[in-house]
N, C-alpha and C positions, 0 to 999 in steps of 0.2 A: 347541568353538571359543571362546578367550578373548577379549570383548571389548578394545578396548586405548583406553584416555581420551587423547585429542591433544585440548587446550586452544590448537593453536598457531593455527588456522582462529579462534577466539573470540579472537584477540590481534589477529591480523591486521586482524581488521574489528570490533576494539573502536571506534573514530571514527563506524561506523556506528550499534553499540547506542549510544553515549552521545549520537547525534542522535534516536533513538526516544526514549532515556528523557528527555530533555529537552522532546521535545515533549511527551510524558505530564506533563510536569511543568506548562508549559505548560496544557495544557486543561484539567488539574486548580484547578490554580489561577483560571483564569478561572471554573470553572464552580464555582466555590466560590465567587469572588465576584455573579457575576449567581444565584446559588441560593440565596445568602443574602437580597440583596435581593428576590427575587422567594418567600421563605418569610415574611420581615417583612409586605412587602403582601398578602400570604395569609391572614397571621396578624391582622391590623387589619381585611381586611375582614371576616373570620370571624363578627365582632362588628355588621357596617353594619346601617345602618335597613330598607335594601332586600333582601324576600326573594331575587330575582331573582340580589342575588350573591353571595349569602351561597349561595346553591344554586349557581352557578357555581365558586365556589372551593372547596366539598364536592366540588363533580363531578370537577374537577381532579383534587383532594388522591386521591380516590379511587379512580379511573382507572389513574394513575400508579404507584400503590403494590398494587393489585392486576393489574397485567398486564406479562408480562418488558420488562425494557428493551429487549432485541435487537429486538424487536416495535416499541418504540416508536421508537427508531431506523430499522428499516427503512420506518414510516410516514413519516416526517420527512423519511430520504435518496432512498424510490424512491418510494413511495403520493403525497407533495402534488405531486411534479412533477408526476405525473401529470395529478392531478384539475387542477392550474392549466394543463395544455395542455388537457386538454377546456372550460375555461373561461377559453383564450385569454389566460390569463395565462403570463408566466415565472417557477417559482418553483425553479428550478433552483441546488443548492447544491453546494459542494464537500465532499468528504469530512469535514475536517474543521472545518467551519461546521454543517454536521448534528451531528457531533458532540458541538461544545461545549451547541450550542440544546438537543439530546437532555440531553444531561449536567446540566446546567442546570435541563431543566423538569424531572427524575428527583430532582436531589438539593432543589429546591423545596418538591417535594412532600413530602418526608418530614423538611424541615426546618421545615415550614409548623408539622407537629404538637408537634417541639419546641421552637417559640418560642410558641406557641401556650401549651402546659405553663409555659412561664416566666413569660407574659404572668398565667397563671392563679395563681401564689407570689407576684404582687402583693398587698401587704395594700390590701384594699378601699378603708378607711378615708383611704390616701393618694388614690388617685383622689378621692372625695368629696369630701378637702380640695381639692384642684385645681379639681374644678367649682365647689366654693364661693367658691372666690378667681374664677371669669367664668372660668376658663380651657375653651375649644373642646376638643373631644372629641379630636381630629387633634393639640393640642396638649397635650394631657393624656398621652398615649398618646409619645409625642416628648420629653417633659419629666421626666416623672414614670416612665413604664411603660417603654420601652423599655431602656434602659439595664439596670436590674434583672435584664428577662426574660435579655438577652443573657448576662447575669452566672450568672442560674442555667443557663440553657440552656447554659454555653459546652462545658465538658466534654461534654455529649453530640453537640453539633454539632460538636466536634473528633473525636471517633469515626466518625462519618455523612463526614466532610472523607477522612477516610483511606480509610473504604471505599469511597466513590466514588473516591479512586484508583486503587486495586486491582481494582476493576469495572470501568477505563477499558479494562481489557483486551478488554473484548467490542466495543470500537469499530472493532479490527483486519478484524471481518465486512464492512463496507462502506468498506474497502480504505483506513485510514489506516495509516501507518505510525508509528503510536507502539512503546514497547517492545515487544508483543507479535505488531503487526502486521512490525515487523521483525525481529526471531525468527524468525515462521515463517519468513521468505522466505529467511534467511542459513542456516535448517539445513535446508530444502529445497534447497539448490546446493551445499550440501558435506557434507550425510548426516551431521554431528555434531549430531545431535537433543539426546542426553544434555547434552554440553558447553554448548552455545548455552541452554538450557534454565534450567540450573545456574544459568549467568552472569545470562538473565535474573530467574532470584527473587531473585539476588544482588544486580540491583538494585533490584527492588521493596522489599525487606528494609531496603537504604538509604533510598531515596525516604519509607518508613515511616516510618522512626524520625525520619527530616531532618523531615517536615510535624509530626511529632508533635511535635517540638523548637519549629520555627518557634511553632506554634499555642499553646505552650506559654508560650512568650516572650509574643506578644503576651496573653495573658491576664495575666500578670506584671504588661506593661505598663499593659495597659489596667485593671486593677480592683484588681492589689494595688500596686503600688510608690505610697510616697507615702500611702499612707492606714495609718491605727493599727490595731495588733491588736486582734482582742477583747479583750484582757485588759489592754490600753492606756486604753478608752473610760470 
């Protein structure tokens, strides 16, 4: 018996997949933004005076990256409501509010260590100069460090940005309907698994190469355009 490919089901309820991939789009993007900023203050406090959080933000960093995401997601969208009804709180979240927080503290954490590596390609010597000019530690790090780190760090945090999109896919387990979560449901009702399947890497594949462009750009923006080549200086 010869399978036979009908794509006309995947046409039909294209308006569907392109509200999935959009919201993947969507939570990607947020969670790129709050995972950056929350690997920055990871990365600064890594460094603080106080044991206490310098062992807190280890413990994160560590946690996160040594145990499956689906895990920590399923802590976040079923495990705290919980514990917050035995202790009379409401911490009850929507699907995709667990999501982004999950996505978020997941891509943090493994962004924590490459801005950390950038903050570390600092030459010493300019910080020193900074503390010597009076400038505060918060501000040294904001003035002098940060920019840099971001600079080396950026390529590899453009790589860490993509594969949490492509990960976003396991967010479909606790019932969001991004791309993958709306896949399943579109070729569970019309039995074209292959087709619908197809289309969806077809658009990860997009969505890929679009963040890669995007991410691309702004580094363009941000660190080269406007400034001389080396062979300029």
């Amino acid at each position: 018996m010869k399978y036979v490919f009908q794509f006309g089901p995947v046409l039909e309820n294209l308006p569907r997949l392109l509200l999935g991939a959009w919201l993947t789009v969507k939570l990607s993007a947020g969670a790129m933004l709050f995972g950056t900023a929350i690997a920055v203050v990871c990365a600064f406090l890594q460094n603080a005076k106080h044991r206490a959080v310098r062992f807190f933000v280890r413990a994160y960093v560590e946690f996160t990256r040594n145990t499956p995401f689906l895990i920590q997601l399923f802590i976040i969208y079923f495990s705290l409501p919980a514990l917050g009804q035995q202790l009379g709180i409401r911490l009850r979240l929507d699907a995709w509010e667990a999501a982004l927080i999950g996505m978020s503290l997941n891509l943090g954490a493994y962004a924590t260590e490459i801005v950390r590596g950038g903050i570390d390609s600092v030459a010493r010597g300019q910080i020193e100069a900074g503390a010597a000019l009076g400038l505060r530690r918060f501000q040294i790090f904001r003035l002098i460090v940060l920019r840099q780190a971001i600079k080396v760090a950026f390529p590899a945090l453009a790589s860490q940005f993509v594969l949490l999109m492509l990960g976003s896919s396991i967010i479909s387990a606790i019932s969001v309907e991004e791309l993958t979560g709306m896949t399943n449901t579109l070729q569970s009702t019309t039995f074209r698994s292959f087709e619908f399947y197809f289309a969806a890497t077809c658009f990860y594949l997009v969505m890929a190469f679009g963040f890669r462009a995007v991410l691309g750009a702004i580094y363009w923006l941000g660190f080269v355009r406007g400034r001389p080549a080396e062979g300029d200086r």
